[in-house]
N, C-alpha and C positions, 0 to 999 in steps of 0.2 A: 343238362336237364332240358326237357321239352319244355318251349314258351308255355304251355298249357299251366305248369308249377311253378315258375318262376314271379316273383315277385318284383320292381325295378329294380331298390336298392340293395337287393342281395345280388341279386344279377349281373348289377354293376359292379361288386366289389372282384367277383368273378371273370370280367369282361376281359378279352385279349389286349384291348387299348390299355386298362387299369393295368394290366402285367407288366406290358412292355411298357406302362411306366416309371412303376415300381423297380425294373429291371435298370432300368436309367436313371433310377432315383441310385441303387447301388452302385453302381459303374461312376456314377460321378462323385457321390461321399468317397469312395476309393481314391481317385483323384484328388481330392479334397487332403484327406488325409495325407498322399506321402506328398504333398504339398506343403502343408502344414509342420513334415518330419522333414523339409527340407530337399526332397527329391528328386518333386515333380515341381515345375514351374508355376509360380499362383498363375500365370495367365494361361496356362492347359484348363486347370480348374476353372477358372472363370468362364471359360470357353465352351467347356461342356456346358457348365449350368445351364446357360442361356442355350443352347442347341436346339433345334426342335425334336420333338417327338418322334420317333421310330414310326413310320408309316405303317399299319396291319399289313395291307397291301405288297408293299411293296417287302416286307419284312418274308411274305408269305412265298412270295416269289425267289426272292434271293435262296429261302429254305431249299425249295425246289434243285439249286445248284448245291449248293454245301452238305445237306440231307443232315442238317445240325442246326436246331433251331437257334442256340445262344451264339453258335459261331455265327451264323446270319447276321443275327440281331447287333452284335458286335462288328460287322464290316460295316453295317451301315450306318452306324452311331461314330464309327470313327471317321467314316466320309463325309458326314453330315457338317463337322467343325470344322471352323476357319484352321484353326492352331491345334497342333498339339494332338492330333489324330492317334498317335501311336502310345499315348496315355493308357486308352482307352482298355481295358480288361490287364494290367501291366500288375503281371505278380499275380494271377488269378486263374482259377481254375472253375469250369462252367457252374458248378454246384455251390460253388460261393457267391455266387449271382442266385442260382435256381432257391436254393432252398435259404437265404436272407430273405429273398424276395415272400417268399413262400411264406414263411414266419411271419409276416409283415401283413401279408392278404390271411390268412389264419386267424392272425390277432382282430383283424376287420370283422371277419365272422363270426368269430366266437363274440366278439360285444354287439354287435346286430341281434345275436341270439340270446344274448345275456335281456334285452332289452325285450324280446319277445318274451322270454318264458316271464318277464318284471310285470310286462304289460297280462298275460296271463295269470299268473297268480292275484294280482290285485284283482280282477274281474272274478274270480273262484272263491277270492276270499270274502268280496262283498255279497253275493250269491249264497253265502254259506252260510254267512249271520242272516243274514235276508231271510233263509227259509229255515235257522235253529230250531223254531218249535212247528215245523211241517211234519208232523207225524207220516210214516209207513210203515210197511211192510220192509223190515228187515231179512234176506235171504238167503242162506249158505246151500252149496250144490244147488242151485236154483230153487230150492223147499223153504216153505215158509219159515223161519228162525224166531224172532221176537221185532218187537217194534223195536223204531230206531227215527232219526227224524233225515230228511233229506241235508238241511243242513251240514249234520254228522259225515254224512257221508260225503257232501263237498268240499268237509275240514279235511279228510284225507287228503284227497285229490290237493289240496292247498300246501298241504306240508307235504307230499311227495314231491310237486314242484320246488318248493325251498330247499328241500336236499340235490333236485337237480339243477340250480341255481349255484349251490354250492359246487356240485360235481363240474359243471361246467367253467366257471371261473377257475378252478385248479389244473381242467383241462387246458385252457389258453392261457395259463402261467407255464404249463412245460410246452406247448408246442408253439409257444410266441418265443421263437428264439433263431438264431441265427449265425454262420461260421463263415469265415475269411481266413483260412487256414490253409491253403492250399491245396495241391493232388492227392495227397495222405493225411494229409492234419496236422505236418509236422511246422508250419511256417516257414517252411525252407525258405520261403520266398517273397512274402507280407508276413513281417514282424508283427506282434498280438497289440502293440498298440492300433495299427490300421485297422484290424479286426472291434477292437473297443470303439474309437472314434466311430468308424458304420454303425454296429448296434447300439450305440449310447443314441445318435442322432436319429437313429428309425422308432427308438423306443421300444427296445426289444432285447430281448436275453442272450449268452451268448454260449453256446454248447461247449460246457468244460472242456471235452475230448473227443473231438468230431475226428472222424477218418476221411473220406470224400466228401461225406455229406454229416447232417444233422440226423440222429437216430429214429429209426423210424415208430419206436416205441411210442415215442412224445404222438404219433399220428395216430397209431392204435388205440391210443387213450384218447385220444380227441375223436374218431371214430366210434367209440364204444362209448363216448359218454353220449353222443348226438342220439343214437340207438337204445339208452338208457331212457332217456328224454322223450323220443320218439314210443317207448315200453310204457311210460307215463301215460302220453298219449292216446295211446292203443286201449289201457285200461278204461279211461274214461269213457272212450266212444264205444267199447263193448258195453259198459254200463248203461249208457243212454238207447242205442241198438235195443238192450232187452226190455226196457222201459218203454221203450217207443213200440214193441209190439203191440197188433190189435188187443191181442187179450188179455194185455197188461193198463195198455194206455197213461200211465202216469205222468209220463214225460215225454217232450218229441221239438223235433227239431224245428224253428219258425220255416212257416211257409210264407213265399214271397206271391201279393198279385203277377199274378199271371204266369205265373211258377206251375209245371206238368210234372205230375210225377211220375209218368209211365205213357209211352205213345200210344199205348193199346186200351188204359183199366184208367176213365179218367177220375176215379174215387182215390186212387193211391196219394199216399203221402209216404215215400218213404225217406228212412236216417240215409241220405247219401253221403252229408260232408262225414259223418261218424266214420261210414262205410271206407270212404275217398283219404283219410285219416289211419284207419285201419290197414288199407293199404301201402303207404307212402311208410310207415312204421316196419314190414317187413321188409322193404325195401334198406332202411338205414340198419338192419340188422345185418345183410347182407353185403352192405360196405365195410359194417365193422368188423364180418369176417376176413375181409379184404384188407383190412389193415393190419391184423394179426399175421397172416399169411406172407407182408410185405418187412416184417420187419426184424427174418434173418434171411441176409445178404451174404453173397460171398465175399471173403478177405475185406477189404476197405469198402469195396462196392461194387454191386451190378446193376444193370437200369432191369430187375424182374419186376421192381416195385412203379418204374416210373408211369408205364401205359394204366396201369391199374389205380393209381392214384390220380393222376390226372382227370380219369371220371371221377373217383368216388370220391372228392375235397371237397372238390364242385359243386358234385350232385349231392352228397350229402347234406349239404347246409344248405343249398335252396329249397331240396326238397323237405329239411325239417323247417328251415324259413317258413315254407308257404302251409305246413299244417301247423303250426303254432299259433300263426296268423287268423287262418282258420277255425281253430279251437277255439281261440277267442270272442270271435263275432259268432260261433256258435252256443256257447255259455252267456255271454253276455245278451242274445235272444232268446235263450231255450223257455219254449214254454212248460210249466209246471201245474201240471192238475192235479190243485189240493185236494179235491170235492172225491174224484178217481180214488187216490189213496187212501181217501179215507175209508172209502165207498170198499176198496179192496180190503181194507185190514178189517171190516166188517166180516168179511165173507169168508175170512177165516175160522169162525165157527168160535174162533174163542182158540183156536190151537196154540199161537202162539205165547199164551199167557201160561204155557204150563209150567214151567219152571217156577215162576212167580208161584205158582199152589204147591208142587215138592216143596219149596223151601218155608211154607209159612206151615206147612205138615211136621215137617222134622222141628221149626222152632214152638210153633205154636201147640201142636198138639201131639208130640212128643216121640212123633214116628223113625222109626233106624230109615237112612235113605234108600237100600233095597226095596224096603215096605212102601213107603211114598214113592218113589218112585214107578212100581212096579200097580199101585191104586191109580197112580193118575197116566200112567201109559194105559192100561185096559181102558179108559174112561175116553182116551185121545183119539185110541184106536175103533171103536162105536162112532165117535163123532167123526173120521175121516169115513166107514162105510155106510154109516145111517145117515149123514146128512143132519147133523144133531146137534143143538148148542154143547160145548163141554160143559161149562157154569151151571146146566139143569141138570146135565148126568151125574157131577162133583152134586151137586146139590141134592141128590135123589137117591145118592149113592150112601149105603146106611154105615160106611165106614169112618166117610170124612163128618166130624164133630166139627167144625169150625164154627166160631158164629156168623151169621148171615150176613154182616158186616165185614168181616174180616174174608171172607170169600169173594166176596165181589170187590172189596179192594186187588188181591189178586188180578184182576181183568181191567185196570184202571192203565192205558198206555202212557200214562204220566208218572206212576210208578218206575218207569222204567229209564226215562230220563231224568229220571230226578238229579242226579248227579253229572249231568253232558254238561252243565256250566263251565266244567272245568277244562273243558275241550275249547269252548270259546275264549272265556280267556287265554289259553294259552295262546288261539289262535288272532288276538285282540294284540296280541304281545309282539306278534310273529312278522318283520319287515327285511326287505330284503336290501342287503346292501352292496 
């Protein structure tokens, strides 16, 4: 991912150094192990411990001759130690390295991200009771609907993130896993206790029935949920986008001193991080077709999967890293124009209370709902081309008997939440764990 998306400590979990850690963290629990089984000498093991670190450098260089990154990385880890050099990858097959390791930096990421989408939802969910009774304009197909309050609408967004909280932690339960099973899976050659010892010590699961590697299913889920999260995302910043239009104005994204919104038009303010968020979402939808695609392999294994993954782990999760991040210092700023909404649910003429008069028609004054129905569309339909309050045309209209009291309760947008209580409690209830 371009320094542009990248945030540090996602970047770092990604980092070639952090690899070729990780890589050296496995190469030597291996040691460890048939050490422990009596095989290898505890002073081979002790020897790697202490080894330094695989140089990027010079790691990069060696590749150059080998044209095999782990076999590199393996000559140089084994010349590196005083003792016991020939330890070093002994019983192992490159993929029990690649994809242990892999489990290991996955597992880093998915809780980075666990901790973003925690930090977001807390900010959406205080925002939400914040503005429970901010009356607006509620609207389906972009048409006016009924009132509703902003709040409501950020109690969604609140609990879609809690499901992707959830989604997410079951994704870095199956692809936080790891195999030392050898060229086929069969242990021909490292017994399942070595394989246990590694992943018990990395803290990580261990793939029932790995062939070369660890399935690539566990990525596609991991992929599809970043893109699921990232669908989250997306919805929100379309919501604020239409909000943030001129001739809507409701809502809009904080403008910073000395912040240009346009080199040309120095009046603009436009939604970019919404816009910049919007994009970054198609993106993770596009990896998670790539992980689909990667995870039927031929026989035990082919590397079709590995150039394709190698971008899209990466990039996936910095780049959902740095709009989550995003979203939040965006929600957590956004400004809200009560006086706007309300100013706009005036301007609806009264339309969107019609439902409210059908149903106090059919209960109150005893109409079949065709009949109501069909009095208070003609009535809706004058005030969308005349420009006409509904409330005086219902009013002036010699069919509706209501009493004048009960009519204008009809057009009361407090009627209409009167029951949304229940939405905050639930969401008063709602923590993530």
């Amino acid at each position: 991912m371009i320094p542009r998306y990248s945030l540090p400590e996602m970047a770092a979990i990604w980092s070639e150094e952090h690899q070729l850690a990780v890589w050296k963290e496995v190469e030597t629990l291996v040691v460890e192990a048939w050490a422990e089984l009596g095989v290898a000498p505890l002073v081979a093991a002790a020897t790697l411990r202490a080894a330094p670190a695989v140089d990027t450098g010079a790691w990069k260089e060696r590749e150059k001759v080998t044209n095999h990154d782990v076999a590199a990385f393996v000559d140089l880890l084994a010349e590196s130690v005083a003792y016991g050099g020939e330890w070093v990858h002994y019983g192992l097959t490159s993929s029990d390295v690649l994809d242990t390791a892999q489990g290991v930096i996955l597992r880093d990421a998915a809780d980075l991200l666990l901790r973003r989408v925690a930090d977001l939802f807390d900010v959406v969910k205080r925002r939400a009771i914040e503005h429970r009774d901010t009356v607006m304009i509620g609207r389906t197909h972009g048409i006016w609907a009924e009132p509703t309050s902003f709040g409501l609408k950020l109690a969604t967004w609140a609990f879609e993130l809690a499901r992707d909280h959830e989604r997410l932690r079951n994704a870095r339960a199956a692809v936080a896993v790891g195999k030392i099973s050898g060229a086929v899976g069969t242990y021909a050659h490292t017994p399942p206790p070595v394989e246990e010892f590694v992943c018990d010590r990395l803290g990580i699961g261990i793939e029932p029935a790995s062939s070369q590697i660890t399935h690539r299913d566990r990525h596609a889920d991991y992929l599809s949920t970043l893109a699921l999260v990232g669908a989250t995302l997306e919805r929100m910043a379309t919501e604020i986008r239409h909000l943030q239009r001129s001739e809507v104005g409701e809502a809009r994204e904080a403008f910073g001193k000395g912040q240009k919104g346009s080199s040309a038009m120095p009046h603009k303010r436009n939604p970019i991080a919404s816009e910049n968020i919007t994009g970054l979402s198609r993106l993770l939808r596009g990896y998670a077709s790539t992980g689909l695609e990667n995870v039927a392999l031929w026989h035990e294994r082919d590397i079709s999967h590995s150039s394709a993954e190698r971008v899209a782990l990466p990039d996936a999760s910095i780049a959902l890293d740095f709009a989550l991040v995003r979203m939040t210092k965006l929600i957590d700023q956004l400004v809200v124009d009560e006086e706007r909404m309300a100013a706009n649910l005036v301007s609806t003429r009264g339309l969107v209370y019609s439902q409210a008069v059908l149903l106090a028609l059919i209960e109150e004054q005893g109409m079949s709902r065709d009949e109501a129905y069909r009095l208070v569309q003609r009535n809706a339909m004058a005030a969308w081309d005349d420009g006409e309050q509904l409330h005086d045309l219902l009013a002036a209209d010699e069919a509706v008997t209501l009493e004048a009291e009960a009519l204008a309760d009809c057009f009361s947008p407090q009627r209409f939440l009167r029951n949304s209580a229940v939405v905050f409690d639930r969401l008063q209830a709602c923590t993530l764990s």
